[in-house]
Backbone as XML, in Angstrom:
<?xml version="1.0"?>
<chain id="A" units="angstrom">
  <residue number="1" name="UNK">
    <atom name="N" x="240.909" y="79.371" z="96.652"/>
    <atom name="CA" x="241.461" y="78.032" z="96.454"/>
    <atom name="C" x="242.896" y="77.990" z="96.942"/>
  </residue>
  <residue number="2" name="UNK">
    <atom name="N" x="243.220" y="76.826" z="97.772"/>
    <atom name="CA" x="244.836" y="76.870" z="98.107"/>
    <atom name="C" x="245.396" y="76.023" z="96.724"/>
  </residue>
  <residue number="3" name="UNK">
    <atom name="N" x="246.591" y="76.423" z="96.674"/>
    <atom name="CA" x="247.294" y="75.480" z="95.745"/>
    <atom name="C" x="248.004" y="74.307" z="96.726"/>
  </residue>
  <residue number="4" name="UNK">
    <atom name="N" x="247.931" y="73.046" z="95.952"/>
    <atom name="CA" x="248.445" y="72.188" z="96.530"/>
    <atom name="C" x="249.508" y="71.948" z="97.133"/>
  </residue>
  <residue number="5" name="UNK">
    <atom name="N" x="250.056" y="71.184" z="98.223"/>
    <atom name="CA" x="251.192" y="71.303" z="99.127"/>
    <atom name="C" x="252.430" y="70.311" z="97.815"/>
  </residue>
  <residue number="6" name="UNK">
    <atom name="N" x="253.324" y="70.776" z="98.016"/>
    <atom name="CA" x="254.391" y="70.441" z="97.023"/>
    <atom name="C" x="254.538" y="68.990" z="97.970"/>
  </residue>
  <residue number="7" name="UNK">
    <atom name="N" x="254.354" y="67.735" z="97.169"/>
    <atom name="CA" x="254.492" y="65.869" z="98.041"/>
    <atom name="C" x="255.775" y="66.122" z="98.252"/>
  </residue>
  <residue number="8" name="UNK">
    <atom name="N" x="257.365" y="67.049" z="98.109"/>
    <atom name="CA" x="258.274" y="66.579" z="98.132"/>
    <atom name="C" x="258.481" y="67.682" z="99.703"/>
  </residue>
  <residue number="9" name="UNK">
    <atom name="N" x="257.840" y="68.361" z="100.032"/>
    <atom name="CA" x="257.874" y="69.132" z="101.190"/>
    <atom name="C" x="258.382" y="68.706" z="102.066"/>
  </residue>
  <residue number="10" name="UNK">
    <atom name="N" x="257.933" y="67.868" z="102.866"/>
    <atom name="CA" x="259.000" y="67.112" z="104.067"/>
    <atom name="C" x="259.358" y="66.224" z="103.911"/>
  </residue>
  <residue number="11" name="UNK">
    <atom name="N" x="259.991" y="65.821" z="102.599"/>
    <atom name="CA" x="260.842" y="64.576" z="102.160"/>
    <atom name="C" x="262.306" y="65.050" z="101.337"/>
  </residue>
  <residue number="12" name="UNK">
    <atom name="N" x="263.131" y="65.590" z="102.714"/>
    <atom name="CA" x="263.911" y="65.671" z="102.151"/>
    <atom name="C" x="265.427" y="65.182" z="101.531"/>
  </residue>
  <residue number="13" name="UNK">
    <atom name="N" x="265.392" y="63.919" z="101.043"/>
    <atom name="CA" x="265.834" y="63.191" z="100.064"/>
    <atom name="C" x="265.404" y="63.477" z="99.209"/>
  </residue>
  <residue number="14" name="UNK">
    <atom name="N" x="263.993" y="63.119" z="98.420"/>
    <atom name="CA" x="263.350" y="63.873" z="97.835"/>
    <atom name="C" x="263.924" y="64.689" z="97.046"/>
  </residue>
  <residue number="15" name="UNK">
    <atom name="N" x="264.206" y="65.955" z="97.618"/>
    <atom name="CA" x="264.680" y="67.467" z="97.492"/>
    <atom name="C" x="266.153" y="67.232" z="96.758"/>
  </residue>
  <residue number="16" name="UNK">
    <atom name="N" x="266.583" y="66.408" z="96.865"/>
    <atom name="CA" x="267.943" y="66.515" z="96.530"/>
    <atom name="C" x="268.301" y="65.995" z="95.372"/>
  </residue>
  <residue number="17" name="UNK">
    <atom name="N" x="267.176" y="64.484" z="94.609"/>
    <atom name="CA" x="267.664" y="64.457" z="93.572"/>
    <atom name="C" x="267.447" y="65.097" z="92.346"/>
  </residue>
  <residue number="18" name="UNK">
    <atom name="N" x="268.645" y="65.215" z="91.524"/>
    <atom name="CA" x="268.937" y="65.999" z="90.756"/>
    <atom name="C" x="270.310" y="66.690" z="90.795"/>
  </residue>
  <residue number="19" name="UNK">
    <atom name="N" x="270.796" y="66.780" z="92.209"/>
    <atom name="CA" x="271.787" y="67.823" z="92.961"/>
    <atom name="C" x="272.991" y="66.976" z="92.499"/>
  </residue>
  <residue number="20" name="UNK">
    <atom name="N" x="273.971" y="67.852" z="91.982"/>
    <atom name="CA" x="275.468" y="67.643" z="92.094"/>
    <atom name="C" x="276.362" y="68.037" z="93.520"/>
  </residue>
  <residue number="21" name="UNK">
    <atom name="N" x="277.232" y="66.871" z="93.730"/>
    <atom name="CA" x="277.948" y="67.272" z="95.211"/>
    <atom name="C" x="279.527" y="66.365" z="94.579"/>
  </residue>
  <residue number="22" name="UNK">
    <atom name="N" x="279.893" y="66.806" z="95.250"/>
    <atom name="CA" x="281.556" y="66.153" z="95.223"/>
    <atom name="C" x="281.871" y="65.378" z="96.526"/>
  </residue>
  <residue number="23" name="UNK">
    <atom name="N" x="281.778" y="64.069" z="96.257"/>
    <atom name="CA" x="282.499" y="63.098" z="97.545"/>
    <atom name="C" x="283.666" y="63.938" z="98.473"/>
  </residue>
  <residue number="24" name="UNK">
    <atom name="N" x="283.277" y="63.550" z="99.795"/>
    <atom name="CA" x="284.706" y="64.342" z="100.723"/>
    <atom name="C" x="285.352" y="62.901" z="101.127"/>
  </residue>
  <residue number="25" name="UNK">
    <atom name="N" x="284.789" y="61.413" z="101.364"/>
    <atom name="CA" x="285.303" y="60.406" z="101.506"/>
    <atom name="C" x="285.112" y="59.392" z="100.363"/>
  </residue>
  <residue number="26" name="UNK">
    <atom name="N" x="285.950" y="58.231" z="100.425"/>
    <atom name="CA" x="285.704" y="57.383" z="99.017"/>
    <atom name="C" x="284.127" y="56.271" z="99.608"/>
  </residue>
  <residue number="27" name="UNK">
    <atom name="N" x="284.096" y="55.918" z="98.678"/>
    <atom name="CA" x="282.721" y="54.741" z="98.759"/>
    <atom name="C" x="283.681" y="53.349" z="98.846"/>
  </residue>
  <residue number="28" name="UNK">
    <atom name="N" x="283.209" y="52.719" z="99.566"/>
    <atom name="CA" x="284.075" y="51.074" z="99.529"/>
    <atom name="C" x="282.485" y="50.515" z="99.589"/>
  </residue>
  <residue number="29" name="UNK">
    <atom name="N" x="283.150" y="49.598" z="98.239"/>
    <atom name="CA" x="281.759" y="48.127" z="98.209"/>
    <atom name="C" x="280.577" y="49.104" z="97.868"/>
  </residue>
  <residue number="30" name="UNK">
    <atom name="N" x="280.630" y="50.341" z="97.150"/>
    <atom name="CA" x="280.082" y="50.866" z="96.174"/>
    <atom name="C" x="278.771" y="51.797" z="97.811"/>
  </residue>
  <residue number="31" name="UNK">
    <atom name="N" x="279.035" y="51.707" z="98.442"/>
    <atom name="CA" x="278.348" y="52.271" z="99.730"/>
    <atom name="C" x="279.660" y="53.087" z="101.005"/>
  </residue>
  <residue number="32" name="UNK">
    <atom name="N" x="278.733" y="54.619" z="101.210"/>
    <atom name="CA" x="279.449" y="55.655" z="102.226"/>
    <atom name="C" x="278.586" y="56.430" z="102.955"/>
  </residue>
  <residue number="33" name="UNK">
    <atom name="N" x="279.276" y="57.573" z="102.747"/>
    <atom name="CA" x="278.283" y="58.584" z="103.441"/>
    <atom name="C" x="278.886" y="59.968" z="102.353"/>
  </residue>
  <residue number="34" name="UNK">
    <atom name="N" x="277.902" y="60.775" z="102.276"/>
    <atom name="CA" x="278.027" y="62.373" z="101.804"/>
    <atom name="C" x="277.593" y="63.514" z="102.720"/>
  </residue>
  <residue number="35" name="UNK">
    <atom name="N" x="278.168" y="64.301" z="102.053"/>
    <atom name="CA" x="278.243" y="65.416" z="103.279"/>
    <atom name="C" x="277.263" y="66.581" z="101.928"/>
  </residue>
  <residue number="36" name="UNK">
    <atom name="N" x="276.033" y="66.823" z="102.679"/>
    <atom name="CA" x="275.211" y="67.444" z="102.360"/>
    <atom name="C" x="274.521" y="69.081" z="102.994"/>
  </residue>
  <residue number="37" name="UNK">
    <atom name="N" x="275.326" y="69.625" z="103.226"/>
    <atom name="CA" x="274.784" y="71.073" z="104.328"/>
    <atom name="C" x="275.570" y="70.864" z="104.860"/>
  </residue>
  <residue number="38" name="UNK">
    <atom name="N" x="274.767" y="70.865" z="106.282"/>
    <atom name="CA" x="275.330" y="70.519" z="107.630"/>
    <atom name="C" x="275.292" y="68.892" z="107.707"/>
  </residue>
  <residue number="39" name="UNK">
    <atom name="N" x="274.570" y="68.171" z="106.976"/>
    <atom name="CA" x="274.227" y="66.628" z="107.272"/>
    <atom name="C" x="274.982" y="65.696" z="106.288"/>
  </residue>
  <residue number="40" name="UNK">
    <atom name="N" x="274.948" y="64.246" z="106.821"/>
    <atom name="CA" x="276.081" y="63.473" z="106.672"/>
    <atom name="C" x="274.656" y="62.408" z="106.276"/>
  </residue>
  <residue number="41" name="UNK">
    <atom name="N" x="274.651" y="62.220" z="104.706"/>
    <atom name="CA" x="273.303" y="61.247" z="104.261"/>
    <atom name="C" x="274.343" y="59.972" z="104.127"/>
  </residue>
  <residue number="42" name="UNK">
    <atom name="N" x="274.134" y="58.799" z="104.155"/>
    <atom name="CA" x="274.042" y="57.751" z="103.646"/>
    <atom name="C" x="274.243" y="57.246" z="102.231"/>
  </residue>
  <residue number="43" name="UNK">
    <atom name="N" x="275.110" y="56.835" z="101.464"/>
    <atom name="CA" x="275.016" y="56.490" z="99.474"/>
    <atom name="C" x="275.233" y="55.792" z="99.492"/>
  </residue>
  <residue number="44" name="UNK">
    <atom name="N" x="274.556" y="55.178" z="98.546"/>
    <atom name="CA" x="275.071" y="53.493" z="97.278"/>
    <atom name="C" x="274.949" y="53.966" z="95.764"/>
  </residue>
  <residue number="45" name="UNK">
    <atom name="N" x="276.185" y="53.751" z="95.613"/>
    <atom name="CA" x="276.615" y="53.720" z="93.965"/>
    <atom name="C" x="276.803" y="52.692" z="93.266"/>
  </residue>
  <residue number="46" name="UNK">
    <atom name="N" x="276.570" y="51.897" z="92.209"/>
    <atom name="CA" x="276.812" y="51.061" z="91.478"/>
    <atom name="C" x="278.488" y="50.431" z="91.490"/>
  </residue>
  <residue number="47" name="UNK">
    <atom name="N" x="279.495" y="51.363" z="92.152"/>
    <atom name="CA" x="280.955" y="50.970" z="91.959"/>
    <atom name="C" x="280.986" y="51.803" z="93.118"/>
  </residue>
  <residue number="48" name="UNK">
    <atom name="N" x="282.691" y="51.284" z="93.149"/>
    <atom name="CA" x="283.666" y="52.156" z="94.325"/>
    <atom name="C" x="284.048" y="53.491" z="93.579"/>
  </residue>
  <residue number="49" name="UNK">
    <atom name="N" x="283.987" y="54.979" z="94.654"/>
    <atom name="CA" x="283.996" y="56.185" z="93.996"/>
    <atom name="C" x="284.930" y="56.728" z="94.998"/>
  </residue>
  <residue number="50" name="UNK">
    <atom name="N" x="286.089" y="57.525" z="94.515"/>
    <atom name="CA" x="287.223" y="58.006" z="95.260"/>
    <atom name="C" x="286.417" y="59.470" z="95.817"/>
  </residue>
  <residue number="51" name="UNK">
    <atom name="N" x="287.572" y="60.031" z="96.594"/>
    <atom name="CA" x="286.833" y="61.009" z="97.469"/>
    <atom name="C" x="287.161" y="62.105" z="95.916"/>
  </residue>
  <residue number="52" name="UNK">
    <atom name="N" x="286.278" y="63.103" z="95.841"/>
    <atom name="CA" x="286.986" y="64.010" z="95.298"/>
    <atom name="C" x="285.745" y="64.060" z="93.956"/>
  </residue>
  <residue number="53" name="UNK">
    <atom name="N" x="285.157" y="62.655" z="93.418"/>
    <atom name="CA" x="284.208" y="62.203" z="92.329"/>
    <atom name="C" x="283.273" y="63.327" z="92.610"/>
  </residue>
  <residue number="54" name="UNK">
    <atom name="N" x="282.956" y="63.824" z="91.793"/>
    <atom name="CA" x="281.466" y="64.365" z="91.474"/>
    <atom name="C" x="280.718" y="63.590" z="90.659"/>
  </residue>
  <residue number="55" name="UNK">
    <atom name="N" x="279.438" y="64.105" z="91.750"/>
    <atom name="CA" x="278.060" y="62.860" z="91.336"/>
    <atom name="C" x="277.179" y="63.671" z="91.203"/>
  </residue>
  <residue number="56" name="UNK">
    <atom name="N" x="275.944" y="63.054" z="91.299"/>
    <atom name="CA" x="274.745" y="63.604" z="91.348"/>
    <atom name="C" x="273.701" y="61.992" z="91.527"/>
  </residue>
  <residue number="57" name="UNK">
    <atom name="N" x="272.867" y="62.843" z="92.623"/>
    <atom name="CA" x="271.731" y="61.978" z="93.478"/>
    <atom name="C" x="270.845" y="62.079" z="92.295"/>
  </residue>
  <residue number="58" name="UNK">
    <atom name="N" x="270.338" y="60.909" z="91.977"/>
    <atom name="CA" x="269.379" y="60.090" z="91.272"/>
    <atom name="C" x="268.164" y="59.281" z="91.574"/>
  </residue>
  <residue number="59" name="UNK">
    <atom name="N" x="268.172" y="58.980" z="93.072"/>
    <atom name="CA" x="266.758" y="58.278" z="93.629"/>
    <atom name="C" x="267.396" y="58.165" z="95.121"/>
  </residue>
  <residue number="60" name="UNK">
    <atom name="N" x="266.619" y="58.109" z="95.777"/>
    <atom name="CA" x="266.021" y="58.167" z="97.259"/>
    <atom name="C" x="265.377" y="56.638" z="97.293"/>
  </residue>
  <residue number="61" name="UNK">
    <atom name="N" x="266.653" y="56.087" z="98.093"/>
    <atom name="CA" x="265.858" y="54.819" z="98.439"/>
    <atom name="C" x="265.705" y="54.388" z="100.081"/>
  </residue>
  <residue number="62" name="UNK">
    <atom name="N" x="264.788" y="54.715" z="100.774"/>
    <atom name="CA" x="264.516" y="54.966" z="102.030"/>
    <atom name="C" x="265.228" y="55.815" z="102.696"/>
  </residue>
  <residue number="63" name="UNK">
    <atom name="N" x="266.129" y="55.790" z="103.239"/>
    <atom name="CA" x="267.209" y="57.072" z="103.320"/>
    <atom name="C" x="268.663" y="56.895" z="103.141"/>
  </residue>
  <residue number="64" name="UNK">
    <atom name="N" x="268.576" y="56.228" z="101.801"/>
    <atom name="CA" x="269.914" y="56.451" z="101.471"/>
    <atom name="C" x="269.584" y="56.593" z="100.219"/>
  </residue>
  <residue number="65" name="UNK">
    <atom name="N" x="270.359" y="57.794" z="99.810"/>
    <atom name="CA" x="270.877" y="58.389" z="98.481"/>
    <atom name="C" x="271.568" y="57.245" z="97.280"/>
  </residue>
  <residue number="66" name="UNK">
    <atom name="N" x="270.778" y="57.131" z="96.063"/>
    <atom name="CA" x="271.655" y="56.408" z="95.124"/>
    <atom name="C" x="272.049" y="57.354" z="94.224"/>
  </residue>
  <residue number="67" name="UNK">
    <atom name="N" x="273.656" y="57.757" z="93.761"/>
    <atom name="CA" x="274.602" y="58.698" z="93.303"/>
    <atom name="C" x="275.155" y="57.581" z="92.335"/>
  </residue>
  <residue number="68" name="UNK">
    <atom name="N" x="275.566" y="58.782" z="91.329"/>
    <atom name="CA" x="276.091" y="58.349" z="90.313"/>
    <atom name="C" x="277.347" y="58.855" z="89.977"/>
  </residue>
  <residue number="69" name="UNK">
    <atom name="N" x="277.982" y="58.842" z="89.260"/>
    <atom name="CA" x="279.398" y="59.555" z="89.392"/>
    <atom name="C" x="278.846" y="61.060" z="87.625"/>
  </residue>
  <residue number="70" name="UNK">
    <atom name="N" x="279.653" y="61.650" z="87.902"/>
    <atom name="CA" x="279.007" y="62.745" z="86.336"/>
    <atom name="C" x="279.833" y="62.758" z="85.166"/>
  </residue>
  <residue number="71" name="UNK">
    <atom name="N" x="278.961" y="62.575" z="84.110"/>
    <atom name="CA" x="279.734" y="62.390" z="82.777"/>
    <atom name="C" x="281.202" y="63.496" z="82.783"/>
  </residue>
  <residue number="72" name="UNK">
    <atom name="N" x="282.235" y="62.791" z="82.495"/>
    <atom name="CA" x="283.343" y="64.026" z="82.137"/>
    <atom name="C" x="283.637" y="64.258" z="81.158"/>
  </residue>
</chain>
């Protein structure tokens, strides 16, 4: 018997929520970009987030990341 292919396999947005990252630029109008690896994803946050915020990805909405900022 094979075990089933993991659905989040080649979806990788997907893969990421859950992940904590720290903004390298700020969000204006609550939308930016994050720097993820080597790759530069796409975010929308509920508010404007200075560079420097630590977040964490919460849902995958087509390919942009919705981030949250993390309890302090």
């Amino acid at each position: 018997r094979q075990k089933p292919a993991d659905a989040r396999l080649n979806q990788r947005g997907q893969q990421l929520v859950g992940m904590q990252f720290t903004l390298d630029s700020a969000l204006v109008n609550g939308r930016g970009h994050m720097r993820v690896g080597d790759s530069s994803w796409p975010v929308i946050a509920d508010e404007d987030l200075s560079a420097g915020t630590k977040v964490e990805v919460v849902a995958v909405e087509g390919i942009t990341l919705r981030i949250r900022t993390l309890s302090r």
